[in-house]
C-alpha atoms as a printed R data frame, in Angstrom:
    type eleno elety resid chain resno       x       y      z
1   ATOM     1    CA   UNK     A     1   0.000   0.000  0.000
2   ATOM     2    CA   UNK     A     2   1.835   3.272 -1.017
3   ATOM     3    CA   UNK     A     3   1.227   6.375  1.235
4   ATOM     4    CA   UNK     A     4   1.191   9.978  0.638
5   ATOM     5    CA   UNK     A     5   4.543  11.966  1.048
6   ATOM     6    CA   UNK     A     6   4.510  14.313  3.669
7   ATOM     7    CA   UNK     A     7   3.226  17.683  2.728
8   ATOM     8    CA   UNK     A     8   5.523  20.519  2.891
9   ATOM     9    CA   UNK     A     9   5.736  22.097  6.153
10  ATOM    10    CA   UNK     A    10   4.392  25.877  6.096
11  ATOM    11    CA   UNK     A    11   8.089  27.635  6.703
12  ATOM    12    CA   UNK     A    12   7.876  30.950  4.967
13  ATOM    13    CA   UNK     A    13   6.346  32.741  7.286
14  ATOM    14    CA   UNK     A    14   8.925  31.801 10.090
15  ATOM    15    CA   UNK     A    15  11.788  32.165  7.884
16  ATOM    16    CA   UNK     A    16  10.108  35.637  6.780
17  ATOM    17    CA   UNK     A    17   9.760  36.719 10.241
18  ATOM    18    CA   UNK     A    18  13.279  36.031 11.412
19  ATOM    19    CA   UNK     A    19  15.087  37.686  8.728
20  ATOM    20    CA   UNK     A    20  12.800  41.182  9.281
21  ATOM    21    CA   UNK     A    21  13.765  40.749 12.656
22  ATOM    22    CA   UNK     A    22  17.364  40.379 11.892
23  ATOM    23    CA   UNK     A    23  17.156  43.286  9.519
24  ATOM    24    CA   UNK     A    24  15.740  45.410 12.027
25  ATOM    25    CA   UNK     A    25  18.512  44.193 14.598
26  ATOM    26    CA   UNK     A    26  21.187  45.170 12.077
27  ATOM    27    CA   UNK     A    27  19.719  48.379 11.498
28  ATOM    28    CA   UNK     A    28  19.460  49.642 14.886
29  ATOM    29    CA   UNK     A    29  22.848  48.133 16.189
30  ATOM    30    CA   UNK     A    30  24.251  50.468 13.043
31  ATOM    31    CA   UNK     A    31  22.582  52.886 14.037
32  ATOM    32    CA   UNK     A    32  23.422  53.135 17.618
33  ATOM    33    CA   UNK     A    33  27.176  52.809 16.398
34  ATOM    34    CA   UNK     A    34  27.193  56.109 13.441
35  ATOM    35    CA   UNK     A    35  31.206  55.757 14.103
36  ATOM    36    CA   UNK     A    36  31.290  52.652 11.818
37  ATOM    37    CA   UNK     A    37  29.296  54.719  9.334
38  ATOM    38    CA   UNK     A    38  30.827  57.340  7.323
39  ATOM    39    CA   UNK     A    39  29.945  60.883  8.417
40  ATOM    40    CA   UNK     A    40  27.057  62.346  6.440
41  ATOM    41    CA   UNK     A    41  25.667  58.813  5.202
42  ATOM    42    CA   UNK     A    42  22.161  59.106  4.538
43  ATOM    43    CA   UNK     A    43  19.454  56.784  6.698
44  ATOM    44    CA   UNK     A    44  18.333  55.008  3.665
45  ATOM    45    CA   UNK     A    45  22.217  53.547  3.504
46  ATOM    46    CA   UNK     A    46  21.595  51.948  6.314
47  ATOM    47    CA   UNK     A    47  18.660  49.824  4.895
48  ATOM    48    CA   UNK     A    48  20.094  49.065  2.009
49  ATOM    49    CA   UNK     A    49  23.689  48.414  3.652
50  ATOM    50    CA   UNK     A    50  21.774  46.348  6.390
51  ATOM    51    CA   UNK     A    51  19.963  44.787  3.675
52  ATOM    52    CA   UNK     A    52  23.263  43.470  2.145
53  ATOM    53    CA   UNK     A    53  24.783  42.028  5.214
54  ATOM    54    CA   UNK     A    54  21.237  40.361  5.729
55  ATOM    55    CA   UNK     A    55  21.846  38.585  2.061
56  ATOM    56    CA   UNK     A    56  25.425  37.261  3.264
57  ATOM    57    CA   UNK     A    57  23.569  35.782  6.372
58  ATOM    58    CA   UNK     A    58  21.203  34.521  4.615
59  ATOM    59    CA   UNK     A    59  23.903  32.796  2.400
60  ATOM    60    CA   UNK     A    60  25.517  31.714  5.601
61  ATOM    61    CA   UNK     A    61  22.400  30.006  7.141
62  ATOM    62    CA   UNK     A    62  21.304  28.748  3.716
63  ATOM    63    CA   UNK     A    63  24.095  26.701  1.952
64  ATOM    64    CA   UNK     A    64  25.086  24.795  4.498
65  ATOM    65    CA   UNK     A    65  21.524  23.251  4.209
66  ATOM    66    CA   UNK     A    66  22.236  22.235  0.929
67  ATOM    67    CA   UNK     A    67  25.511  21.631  1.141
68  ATOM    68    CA   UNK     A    68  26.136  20.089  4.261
69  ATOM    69    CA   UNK     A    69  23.157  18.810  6.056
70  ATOM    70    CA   UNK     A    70  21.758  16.978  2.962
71  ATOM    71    CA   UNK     A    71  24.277  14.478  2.251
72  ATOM    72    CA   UNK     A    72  24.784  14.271  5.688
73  ATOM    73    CA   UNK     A    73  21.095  13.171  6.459
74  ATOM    74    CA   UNK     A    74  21.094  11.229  3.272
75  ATOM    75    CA   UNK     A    75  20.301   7.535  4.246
76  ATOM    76    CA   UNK     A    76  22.931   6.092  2.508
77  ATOM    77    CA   UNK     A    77  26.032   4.741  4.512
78  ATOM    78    CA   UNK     A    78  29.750   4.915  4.447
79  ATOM    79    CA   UNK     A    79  32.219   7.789  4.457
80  ATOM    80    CA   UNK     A    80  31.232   9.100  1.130
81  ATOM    81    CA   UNK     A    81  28.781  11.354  2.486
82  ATOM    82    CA   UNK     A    82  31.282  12.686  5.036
83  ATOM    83    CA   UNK     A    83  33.531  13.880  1.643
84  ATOM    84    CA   UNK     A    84  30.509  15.311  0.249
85  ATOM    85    CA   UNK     A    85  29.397  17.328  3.320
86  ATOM    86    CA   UNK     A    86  33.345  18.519  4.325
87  ATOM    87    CA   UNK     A    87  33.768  19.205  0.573
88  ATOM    88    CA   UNK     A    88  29.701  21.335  0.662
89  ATOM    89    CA   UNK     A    89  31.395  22.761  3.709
90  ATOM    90    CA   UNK     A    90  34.559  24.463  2.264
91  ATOM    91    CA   UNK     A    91  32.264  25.254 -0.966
92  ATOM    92    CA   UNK     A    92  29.693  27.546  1.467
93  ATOM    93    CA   UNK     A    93  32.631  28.811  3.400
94  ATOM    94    CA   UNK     A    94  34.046  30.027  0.036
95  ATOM    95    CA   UNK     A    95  30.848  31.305 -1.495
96  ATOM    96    CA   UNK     A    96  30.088  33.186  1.445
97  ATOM    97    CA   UNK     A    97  33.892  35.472  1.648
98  ATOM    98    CA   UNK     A    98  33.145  35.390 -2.119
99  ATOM    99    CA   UNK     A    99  29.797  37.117 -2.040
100 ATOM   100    CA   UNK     A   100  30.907  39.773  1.283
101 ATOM   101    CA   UNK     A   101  33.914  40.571 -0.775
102 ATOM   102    CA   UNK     A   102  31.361  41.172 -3.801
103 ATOM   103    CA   UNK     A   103  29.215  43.394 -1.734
104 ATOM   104    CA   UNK     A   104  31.383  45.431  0.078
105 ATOM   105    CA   UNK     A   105  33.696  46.457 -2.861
106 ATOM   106    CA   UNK     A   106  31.591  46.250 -5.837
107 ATOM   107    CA   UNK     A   107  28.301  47.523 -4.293
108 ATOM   108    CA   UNK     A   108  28.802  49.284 -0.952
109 ATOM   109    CA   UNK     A   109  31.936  51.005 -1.634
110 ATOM   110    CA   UNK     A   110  31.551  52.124 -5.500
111 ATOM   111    CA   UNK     A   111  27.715  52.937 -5.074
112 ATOM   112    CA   UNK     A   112  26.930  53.508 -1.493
113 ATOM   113    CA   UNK     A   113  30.291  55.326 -0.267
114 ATOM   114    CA   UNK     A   114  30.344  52.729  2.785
115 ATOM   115    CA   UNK     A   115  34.028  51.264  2.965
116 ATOM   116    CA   UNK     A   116  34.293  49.125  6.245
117 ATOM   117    CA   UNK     A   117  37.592  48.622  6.056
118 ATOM   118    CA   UNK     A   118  38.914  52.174  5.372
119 ATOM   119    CA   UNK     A   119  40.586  52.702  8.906
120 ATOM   120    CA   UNK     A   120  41.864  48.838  9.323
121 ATOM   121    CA   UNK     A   121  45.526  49.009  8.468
122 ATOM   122    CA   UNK     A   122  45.913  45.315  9.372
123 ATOM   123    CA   UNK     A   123  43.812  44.302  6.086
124 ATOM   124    CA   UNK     A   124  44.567  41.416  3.946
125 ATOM   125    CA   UNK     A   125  43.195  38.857  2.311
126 ATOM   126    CA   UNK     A   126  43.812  35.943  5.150
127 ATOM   127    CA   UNK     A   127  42.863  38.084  7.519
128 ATOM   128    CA   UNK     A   128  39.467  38.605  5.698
129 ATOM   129    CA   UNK     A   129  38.851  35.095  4.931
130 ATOM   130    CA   UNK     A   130  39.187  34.733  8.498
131 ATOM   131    CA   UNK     A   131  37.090  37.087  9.456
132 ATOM   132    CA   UNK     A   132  34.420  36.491  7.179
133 ATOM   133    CA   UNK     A   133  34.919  32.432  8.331
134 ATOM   134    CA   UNK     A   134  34.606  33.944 12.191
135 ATOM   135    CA   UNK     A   135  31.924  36.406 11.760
136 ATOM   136    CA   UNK     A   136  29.317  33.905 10.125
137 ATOM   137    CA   UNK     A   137  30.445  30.523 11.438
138 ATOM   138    CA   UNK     A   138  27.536  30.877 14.391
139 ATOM   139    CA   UNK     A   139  25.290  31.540 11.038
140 ATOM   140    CA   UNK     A   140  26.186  28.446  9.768
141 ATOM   141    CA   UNK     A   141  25.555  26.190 12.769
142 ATOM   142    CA   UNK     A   142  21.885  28.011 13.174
143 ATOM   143    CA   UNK     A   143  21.623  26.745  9.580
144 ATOM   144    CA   UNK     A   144  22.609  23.182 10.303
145 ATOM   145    CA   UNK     A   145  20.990  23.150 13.077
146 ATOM   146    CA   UNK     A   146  17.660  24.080 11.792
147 ATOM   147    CA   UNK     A   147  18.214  21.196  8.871
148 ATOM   148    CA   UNK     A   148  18.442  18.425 11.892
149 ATOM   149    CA   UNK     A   149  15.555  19.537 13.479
150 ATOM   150    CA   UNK     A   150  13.264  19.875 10.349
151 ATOM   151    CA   UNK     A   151  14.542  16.675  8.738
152 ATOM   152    CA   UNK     A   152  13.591  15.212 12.140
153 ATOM   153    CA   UNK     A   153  10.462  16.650 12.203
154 ATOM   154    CA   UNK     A   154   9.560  15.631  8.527
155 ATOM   155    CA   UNK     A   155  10.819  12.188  9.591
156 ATOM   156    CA   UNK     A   156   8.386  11.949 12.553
157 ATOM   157    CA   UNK     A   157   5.749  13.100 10.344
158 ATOM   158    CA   UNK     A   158   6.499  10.721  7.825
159 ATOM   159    CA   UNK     A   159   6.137   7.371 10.596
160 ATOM   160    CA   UNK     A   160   2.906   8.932 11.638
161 ATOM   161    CA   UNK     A   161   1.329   9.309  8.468
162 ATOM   162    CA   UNK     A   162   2.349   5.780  7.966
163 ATOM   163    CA   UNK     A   163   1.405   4.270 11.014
164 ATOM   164    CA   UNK     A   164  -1.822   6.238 10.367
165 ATOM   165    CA   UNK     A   165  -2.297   4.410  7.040
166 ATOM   166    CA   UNK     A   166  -1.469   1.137  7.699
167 ATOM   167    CA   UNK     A   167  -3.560   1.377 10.997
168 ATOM   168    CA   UNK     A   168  -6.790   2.475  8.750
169 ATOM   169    CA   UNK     A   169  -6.063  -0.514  6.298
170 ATOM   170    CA   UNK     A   170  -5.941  -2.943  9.237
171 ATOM   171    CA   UNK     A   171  -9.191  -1.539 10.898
172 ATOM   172    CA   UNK     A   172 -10.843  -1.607  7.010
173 ATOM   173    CA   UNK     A   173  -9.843  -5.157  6.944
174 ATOM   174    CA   UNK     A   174 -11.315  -6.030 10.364
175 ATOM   175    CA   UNK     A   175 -14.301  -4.285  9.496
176 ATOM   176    CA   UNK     A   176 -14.914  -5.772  6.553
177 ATOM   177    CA   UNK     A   177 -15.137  -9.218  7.963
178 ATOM   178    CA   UNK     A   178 -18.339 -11.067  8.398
179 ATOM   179    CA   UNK     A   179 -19.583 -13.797 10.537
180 ATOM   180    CA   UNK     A   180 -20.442 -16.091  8.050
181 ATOM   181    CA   UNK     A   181 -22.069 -18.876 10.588
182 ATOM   182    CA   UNK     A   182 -24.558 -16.218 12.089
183 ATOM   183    CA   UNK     A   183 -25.484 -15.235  8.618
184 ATOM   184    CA   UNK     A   184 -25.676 -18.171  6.750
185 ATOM   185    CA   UNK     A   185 -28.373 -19.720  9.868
186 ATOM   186    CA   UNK     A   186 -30.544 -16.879  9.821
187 ATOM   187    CA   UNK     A   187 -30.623 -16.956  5.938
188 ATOM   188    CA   UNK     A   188 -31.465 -21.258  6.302
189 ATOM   189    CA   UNK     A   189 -34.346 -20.113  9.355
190 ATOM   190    CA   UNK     A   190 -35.788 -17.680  6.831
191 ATOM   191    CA   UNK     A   191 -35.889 -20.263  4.429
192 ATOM   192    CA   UNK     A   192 -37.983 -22.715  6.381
193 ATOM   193    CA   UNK     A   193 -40.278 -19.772  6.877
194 ATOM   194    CA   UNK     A   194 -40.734 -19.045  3.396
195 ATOM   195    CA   UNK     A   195 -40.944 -22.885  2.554
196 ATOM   196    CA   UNK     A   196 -43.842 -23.274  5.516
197 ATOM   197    CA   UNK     A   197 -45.112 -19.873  4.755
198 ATOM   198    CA   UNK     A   198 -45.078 -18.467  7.842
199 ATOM   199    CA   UNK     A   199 -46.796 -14.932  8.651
200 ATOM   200    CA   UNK     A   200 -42.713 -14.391 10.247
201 ATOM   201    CA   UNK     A   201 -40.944 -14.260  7.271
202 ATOM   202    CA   UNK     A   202 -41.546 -11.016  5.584
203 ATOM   203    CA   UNK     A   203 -40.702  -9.435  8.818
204 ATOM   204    CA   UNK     A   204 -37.301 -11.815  9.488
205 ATOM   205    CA   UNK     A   205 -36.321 -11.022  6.010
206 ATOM   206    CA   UNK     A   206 -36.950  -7.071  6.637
207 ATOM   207    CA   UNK     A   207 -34.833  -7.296  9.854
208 ATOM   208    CA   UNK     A   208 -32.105  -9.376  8.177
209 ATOM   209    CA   UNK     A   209 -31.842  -6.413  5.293
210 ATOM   210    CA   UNK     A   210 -31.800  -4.098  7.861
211 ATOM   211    CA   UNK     A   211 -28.774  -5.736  9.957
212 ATOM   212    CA   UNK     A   212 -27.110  -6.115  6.637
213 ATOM   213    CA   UNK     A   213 -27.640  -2.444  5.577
214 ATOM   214    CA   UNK     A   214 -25.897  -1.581  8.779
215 ATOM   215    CA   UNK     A   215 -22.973  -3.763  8.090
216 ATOM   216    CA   UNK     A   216 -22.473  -2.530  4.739
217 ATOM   217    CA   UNK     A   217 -23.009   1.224  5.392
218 ATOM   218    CA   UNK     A   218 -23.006   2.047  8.603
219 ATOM   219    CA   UNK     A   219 -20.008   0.175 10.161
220 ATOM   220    CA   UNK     A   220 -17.355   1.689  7.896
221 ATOM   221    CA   UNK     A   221 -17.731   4.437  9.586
222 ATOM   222    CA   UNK     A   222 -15.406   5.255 12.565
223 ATOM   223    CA   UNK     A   223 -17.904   5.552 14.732
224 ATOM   224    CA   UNK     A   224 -21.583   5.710 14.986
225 ATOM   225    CA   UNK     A   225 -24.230   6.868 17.761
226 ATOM   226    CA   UNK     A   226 -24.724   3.990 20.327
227 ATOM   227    CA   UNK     A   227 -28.207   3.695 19.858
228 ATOM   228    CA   UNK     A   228 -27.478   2.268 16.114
229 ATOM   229    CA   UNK     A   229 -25.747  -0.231 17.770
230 ATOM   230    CA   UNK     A   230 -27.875  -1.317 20.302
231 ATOM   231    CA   UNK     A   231 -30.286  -1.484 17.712
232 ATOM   232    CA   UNK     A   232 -27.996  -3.845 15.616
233 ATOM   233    CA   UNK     A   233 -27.922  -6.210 18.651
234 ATOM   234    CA   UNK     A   234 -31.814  -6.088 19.034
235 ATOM   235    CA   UNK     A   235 -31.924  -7.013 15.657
236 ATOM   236    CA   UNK     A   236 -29.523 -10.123 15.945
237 ATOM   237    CA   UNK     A   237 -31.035 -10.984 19.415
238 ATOM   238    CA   UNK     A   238 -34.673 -11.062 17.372
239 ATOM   239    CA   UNK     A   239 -33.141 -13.087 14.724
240 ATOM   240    CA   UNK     A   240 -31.582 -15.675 16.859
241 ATOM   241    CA   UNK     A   241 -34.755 -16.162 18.703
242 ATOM   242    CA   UNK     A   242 -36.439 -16.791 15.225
243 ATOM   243    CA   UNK     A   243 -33.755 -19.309 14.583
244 ATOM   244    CA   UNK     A   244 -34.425 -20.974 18.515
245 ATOM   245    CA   UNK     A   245 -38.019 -20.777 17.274
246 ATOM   246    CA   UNK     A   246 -38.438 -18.669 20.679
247 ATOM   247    CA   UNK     A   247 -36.462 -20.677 22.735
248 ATOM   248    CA   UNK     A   248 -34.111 -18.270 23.320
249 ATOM   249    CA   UNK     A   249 -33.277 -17.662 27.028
250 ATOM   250    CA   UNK     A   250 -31.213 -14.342 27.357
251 ATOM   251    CA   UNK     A   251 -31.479 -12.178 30.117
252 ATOM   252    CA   UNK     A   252 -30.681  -9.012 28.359
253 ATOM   253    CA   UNK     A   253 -30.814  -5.737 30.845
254 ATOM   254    CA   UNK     A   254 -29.770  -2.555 29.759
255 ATOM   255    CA   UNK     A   255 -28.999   0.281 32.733
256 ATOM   256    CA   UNK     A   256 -28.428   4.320 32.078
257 ATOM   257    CA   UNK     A   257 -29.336   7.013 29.653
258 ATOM   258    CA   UNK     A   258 -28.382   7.111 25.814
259 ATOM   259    CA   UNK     A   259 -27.759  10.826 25.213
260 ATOM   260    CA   UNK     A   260 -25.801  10.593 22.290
261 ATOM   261    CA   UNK     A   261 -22.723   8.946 22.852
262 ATOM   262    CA   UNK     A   262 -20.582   7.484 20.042
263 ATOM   263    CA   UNK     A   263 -18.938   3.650 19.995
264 ATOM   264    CA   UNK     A   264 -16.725   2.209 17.231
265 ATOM   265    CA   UNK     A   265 -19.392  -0.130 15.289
266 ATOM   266    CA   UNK     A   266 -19.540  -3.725 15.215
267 ATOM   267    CA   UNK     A   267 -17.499  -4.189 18.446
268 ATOM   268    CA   UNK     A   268 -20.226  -5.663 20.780
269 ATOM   269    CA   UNK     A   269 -21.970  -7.851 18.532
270 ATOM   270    CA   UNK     A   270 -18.631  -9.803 18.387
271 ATOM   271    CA   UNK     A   271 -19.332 -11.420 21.983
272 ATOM   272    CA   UNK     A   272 -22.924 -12.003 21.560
273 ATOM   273    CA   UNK     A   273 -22.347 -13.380 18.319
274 ATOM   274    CA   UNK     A   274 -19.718 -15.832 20.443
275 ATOM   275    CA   UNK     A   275 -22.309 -16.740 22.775
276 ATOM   276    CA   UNK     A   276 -24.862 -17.794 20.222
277 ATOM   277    CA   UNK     A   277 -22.505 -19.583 18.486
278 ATOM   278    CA   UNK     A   278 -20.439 -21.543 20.951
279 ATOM   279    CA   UNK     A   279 -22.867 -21.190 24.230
280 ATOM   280    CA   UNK     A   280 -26.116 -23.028 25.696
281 ATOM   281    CA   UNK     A   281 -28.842 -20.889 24.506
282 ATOM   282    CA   UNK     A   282 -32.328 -22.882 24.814
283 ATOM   283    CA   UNK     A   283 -31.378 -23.830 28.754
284 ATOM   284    CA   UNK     A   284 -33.928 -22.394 30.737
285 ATOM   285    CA   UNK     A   285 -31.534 -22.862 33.636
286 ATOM   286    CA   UNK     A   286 -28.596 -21.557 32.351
287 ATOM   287    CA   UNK     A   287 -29.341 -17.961 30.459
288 ATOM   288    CA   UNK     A   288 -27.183 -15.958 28.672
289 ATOM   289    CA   UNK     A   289 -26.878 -12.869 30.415
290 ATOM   290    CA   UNK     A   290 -26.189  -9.753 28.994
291 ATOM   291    CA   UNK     A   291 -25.904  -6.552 31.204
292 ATOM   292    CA   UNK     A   292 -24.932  -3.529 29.780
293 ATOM   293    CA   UNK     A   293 -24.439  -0.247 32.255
294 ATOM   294    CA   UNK     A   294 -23.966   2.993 30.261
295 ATOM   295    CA   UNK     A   295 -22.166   6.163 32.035
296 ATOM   296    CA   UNK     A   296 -22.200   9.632 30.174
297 ATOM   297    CA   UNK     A   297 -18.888   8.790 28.808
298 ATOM   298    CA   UNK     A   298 -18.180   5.171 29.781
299 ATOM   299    CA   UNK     A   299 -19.635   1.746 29.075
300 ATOM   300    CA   UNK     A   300 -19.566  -1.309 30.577
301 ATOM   301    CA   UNK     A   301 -20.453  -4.863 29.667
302 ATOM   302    CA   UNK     A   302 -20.470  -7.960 31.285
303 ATOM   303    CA   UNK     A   303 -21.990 -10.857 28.954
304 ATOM   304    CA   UNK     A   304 -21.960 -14.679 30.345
305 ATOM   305    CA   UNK     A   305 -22.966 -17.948 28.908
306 ATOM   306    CA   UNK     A   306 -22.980 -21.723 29.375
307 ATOM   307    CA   UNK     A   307 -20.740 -23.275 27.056
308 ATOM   308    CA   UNK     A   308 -21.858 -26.229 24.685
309 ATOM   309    CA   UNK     A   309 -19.941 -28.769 24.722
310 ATOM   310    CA   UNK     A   310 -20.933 -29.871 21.355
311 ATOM   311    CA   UNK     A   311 -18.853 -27.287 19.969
312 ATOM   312    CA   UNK     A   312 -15.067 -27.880 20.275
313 ATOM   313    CA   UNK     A   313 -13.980 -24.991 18.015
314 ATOM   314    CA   UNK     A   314 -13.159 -21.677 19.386
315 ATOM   315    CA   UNK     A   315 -13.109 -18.280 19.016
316 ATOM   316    CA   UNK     A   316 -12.301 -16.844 15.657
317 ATOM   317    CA   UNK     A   317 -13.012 -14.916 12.224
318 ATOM   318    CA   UNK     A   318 -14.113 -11.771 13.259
319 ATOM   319    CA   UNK     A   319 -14.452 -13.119 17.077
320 ATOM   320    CA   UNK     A   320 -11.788 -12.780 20.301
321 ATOM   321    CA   UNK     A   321  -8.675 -11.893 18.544
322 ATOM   322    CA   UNK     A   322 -10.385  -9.158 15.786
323 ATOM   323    CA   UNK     A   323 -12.156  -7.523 18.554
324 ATOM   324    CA   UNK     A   324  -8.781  -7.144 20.837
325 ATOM   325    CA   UNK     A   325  -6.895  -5.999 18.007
326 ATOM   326    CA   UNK     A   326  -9.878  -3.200 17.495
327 ATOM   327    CA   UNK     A   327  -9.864  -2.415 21.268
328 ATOM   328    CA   UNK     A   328  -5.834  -1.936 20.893
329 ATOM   329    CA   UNK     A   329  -6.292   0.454 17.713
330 ATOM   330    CA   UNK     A   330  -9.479   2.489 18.350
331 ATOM   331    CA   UNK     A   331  -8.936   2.908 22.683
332 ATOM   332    CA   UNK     A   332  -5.336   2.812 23.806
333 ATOM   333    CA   UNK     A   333  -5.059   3.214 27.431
334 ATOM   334    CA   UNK     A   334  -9.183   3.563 27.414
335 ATOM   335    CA   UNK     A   335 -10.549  -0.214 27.824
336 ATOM   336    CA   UNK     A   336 -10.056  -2.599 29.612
337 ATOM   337    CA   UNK     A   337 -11.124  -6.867 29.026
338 ATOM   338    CA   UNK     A   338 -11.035  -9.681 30.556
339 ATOM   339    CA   UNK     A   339 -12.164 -13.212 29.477
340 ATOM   340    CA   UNK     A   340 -12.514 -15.576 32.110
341 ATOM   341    CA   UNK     A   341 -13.098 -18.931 30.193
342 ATOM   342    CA   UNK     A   342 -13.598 -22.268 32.116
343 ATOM   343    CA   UNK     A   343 -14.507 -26.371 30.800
344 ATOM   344    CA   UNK     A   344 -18.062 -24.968 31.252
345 ATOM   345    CA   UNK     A   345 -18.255 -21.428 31.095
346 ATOM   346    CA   UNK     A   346 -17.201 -18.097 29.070
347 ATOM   347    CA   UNK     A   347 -17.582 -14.973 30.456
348 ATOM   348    CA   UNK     A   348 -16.104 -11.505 28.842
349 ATOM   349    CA   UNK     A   349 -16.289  -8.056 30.525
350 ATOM   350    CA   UNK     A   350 -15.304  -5.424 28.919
351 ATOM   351    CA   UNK     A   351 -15.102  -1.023 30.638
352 ATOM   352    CA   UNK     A   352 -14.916   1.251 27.308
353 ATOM   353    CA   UNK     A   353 -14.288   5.061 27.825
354 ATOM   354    CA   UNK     A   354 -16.203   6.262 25.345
């Protein structure tokens, strides 16, 4: 399954902001110095001088990120990209003297009348190389700097997005299974209706389409209002009576208000489903028992049957393991089951915060 790249992180406006604010910095730390300024020089020299100086540490901050940082984060191994980045290093270094030396004696100088250098008698070219190496080095390491973190961020962003992905492609595949045993009895019950012509029929077959429309539509959905849900499990609890031919004992109670709260679908039908299937369900004596206790934001369910000892299989499909791996996915650190099963009984109860 391929997965979307991360989209580009909204920078501009940060890098915009700090580079007005370094402007104005320059400005005013010119301006409270006029000794480093030629007498006379008008205020708009000090913009566009500031302005200048602003390019150079923008070249500073800049081409290290491209020429150091990126082979350097590059996920290949070995000591080739440690060439590349000490060779991208010496390369900005370079451009960066080369572009101050452009700007102060080809622009400033010639155009502006600023000449930084007129009363430094200890000028040559080492010493400016050196200087220009000193002055901007700290710009450099801001650049660098800011490459780890972003590559680090786009990196985190990148392992959500796809632990975001493949966690909605395992919950569409849990979803999307059925329980074919439950459906294929209650299609067989309806059957014998239709074949004896029972006045029960239409109405099993309306409920059935109705249980089915849920499925289908309904449970792809993250989540859905409670009372859909509840309604599901009516409508399987009505169907497996028709398929006891009302010889269905369930104790079924139901305790606190439904004001709107939302469940993940499909994930309590799993355990009744398990109790038709595998437990003692026409025992008079020993009832299923289904209480469910709703909280404004919590639900718990305690659900109990007799087991059958006519069926040796266990658990499976979309039963036990599906609905733990839901649980995990949709409410980390929110649920809480347990699954006390004996030679002769199976009991789950599950606390949801909802």
């Amino acid at each position: 399954m391929s997965t979307a790249r991360p989209r580009a992180l909204p920078e501009w406006p940060v890098h915009l902001l700090i580079w007005a604010l370094l402007l104005v910095k320059d400005v005013v730390a010119m301006h409270d110095a006029p000794a480093s300024m030629p007498p006379g020089t008008a205020g708009v020299t000090y913009w566009l001088v500031s302005l200048g100086y602003l390019l150079i540490r923008a070249a500073a901050f800049y081409l290290p990120v491209w020429l150091v940082a990126r082979p350097l984060l590059a996920s290949t191994l070995g000591w080739q990209p440690f060439v590349r980045a000490a060779a991208g290093l010496l390369l900005a270094l370079l451009l960066i003297t080369g572009l101050r030396y452009g700007l102060e004696f080809h622009v400033f100088k010639p155009l502006l009348g600023f000449d930084n250098y007129e009363q430094n008698t200890t000028f040559t070219a080492q010493w400016f190389i050196e200087n220009s190496i000193r002055f901007h080095f700290d710009d450099v390491l801001y650049g660098l700097l800011y490459a780890v973190i972003r590559h680090n961020l786009l990196a985190e962003q990148r392992r959500r997005e796809t632990q975001q992905a493949h966690t909605t492609a395992e919950l569409t595949f849990l979803r999307s299974q059925l329980n074919p045993h439950f459906l294929f009895n209650t299609i067989n019950d309806i059957y014998a209706l239709v074949y004896q012509k029972s006045d029960d029929a239409p109405g099993a077959l309306l409920k059935l389409s109705e249980l089915l429309r849920y499925m289908l539509h309904e449970a792809h959905h993250d989540q859905v209002l409670l009372t859909r849900e509840l309604d599901y499990l009516n409508g399987l609890i009505e169907l497996q009576r028709l398929g006891t031919k009302g010889k269905l004992h369930l104790d079924y109670q139901l305790r606190g208000p439904l004001n709107g709260q939302l469940i993940a679908p499909m994930l309590l039908v799993s355990f009744v489903e398990n109790a038709f299937k595998h437990g003692v369900v026409t025992d008079a004596a020993r009832p299923v028992t289904l209480q469910l206790d709703l909280g404004p934001s919590t639900l718990n369910l305690c659900l109990h049957n007799a087991k059958n000892q006519q069926h040796k299989d266990q658990l499976g499909g979309i039963g036990l393991a599906n609905v733990r791996r839901r649980l995990a996915l949709l409410y980390p650190n929110r649920h809480t089951l347990t699954v006390t099963d004996t030679p002769t009984d199976f009991q789950v109860t599950l606390h949801l915060d909802l």
